[in-house]
C-alpha positions as CSV (number, residue, x, y, z in Angstrom):
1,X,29.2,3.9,-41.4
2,X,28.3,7.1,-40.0
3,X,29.8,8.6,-37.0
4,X,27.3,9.5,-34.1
5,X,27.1,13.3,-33.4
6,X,26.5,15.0,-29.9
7,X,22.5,13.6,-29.5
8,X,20.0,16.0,-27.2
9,X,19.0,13.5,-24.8
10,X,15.2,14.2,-23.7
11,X,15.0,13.1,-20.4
12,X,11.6,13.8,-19.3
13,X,10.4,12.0,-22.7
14,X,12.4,8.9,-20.8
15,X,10.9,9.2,-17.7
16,X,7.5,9.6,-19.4
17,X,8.4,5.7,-21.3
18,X,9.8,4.5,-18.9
19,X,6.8,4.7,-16.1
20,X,4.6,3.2,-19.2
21,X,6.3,0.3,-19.2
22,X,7.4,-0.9,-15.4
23,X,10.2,-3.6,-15.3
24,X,11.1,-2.8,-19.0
25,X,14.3,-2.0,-19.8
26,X,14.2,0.7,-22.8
27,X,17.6,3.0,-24.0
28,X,17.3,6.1,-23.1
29,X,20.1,7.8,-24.9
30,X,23.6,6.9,-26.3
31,X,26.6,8.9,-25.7
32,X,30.0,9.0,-27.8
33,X,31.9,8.7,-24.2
34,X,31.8,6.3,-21.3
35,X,32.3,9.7,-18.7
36,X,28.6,11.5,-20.3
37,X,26.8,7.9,-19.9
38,X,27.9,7.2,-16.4
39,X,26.9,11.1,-15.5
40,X,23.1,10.0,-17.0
41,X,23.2,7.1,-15.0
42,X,24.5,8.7,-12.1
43,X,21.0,11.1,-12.5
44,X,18.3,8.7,-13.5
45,X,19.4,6.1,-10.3
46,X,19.7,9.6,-7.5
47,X,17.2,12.2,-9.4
48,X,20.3,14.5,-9.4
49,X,22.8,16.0,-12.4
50,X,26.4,15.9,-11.6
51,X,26.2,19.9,-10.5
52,X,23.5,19.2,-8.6
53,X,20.8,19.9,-10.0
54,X,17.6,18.2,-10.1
55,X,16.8,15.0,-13.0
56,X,13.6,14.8,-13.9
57,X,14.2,11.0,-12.2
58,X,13.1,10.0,-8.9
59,X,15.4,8.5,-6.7
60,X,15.3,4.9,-6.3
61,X,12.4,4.7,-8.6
62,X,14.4,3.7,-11.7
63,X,17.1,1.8,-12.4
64,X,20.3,2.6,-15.1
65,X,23.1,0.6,-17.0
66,X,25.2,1.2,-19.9
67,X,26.3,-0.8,-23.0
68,X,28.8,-0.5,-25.4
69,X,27.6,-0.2,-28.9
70,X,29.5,0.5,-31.9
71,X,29.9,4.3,-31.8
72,X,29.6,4.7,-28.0
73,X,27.7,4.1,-24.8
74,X,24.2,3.3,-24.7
75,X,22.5,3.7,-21.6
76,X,19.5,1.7,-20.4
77,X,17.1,1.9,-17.8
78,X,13.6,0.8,-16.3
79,X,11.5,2.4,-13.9
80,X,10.8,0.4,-10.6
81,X,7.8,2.1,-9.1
82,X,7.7,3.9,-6.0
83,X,8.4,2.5,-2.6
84,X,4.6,2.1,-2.4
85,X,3.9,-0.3,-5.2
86,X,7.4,-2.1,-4.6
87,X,5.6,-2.7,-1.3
88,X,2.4,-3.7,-2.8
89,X,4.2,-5.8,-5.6
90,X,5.9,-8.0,-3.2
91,X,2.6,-9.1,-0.9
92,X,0.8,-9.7,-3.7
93,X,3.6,-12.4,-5.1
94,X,3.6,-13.6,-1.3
95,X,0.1,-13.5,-0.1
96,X,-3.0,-14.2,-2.5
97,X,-6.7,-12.4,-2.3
98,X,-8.0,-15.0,1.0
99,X,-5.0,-15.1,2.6
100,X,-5.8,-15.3,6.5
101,X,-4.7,-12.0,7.8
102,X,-4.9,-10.1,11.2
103,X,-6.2,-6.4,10.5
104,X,-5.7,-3.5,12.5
105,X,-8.0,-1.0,11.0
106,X,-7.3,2.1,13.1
107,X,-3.9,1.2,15.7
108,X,-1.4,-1.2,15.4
109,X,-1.6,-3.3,18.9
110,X,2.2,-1.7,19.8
111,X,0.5,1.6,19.4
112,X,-2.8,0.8,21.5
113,X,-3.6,-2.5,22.9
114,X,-6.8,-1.9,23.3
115,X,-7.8,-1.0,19.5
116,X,-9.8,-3.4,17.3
117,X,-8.0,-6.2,15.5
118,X,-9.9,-7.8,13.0
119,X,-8.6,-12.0,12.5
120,X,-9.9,-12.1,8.9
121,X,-8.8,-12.7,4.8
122,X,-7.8,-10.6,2.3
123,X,-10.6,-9.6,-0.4
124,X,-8.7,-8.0,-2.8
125,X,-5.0,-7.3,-4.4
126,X,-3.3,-5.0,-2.6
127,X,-2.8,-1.6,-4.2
128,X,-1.4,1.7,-4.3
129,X,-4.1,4.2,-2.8
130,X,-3.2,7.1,-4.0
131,X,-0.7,7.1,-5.2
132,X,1.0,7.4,-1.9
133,X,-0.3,4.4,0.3
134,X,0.1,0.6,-0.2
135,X,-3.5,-0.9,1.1
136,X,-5.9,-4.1,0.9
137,X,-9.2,-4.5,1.5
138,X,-10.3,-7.4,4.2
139,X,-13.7,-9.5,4.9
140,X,-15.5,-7.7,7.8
141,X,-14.2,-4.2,7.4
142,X,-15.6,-1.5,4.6
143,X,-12.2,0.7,4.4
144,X,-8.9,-0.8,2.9
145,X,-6.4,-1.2,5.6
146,X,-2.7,0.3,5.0
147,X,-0.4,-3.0,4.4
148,X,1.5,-1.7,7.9
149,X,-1.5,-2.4,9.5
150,X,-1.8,-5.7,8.2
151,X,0.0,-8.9,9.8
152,X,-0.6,-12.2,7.3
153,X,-1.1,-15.3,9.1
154,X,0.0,-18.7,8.5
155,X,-2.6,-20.8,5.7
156,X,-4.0,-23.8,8.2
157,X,-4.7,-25.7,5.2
158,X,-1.3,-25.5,3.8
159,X,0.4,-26.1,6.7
160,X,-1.9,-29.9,7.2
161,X,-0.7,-30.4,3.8
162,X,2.8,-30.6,4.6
């Protein structure tokens, strides 16, 4: 058995795996004592080194751990996606391409009451347009709609089957 010397830990080579492989949890570096792994963990989940400095990490885009290996501390982590295709992810586990939706293409009714709303289905998965907008594109409109313009309704036909 070998003892583990001090490892150079290349963080933007994690970030770079990590956003390949969304959900996954991959190591990103192990560390002979519990005080250097928690610092790493402290960066990848705030985007910040201890000093204060910026991590290569986005804030609230990843996720960290650590686990106790043989010569030290391992730490884990796996990249969440932005805010944007967290959005995105959960309406499309919740609301299928044709799910009946009421579309406000340009204001949302709180903002104008007067603007178009569309009463319509979805025609595709939402997305990330972008990278910085979660949308879906509806029947009867040619533009994807941003998701907070976008109010699902109730299925008809699931509702008689109950």
């Amino acid at each position: 058995m070998t003892r583990m010397g001090t490892v150079q830990v290349d963080h933007r080579d994690a970030v770079t795996r990590l956003r390949a492989q969304p959900g996954v949890w991959l190591p990103v570096g192990e560390h002979r004592a519990q005080g250097t792994a928690t610092s790493a963990v402290r960066a990848i989940r705030t985007g910040r080194w201890a000093n204060g400095n910026p991590a290569p990490y986005t804030a609230g885009e990843f996720e960290a751990n650590t686990e106790l290996t043989e010569f030290g501390v391992r730490v884990l982590a796996r990249y969440l996606g932005t805010q944007q295709q967290q959005e995105v992810d959960a309406f499309n586990a919740a609301h299928p391409v044709g799910t009946p939706v009421v579309a406000y293409p340009d204001c949302r009714p709180e903002d104008d009451p007067n603007d178009e709303r569309l009463v319509t289905r979805t025609r595709s998965k939402a997305e990330v347009l972008s990278g910085h907008t979660a949308v879906v594109w509806v029947h009867g409109h040619s533009a994807c709609i941003a998701l907070t313009h976008i109010d699902p309704q109730p299925n008809p036909t699931a509702q008689e089957a109950s």
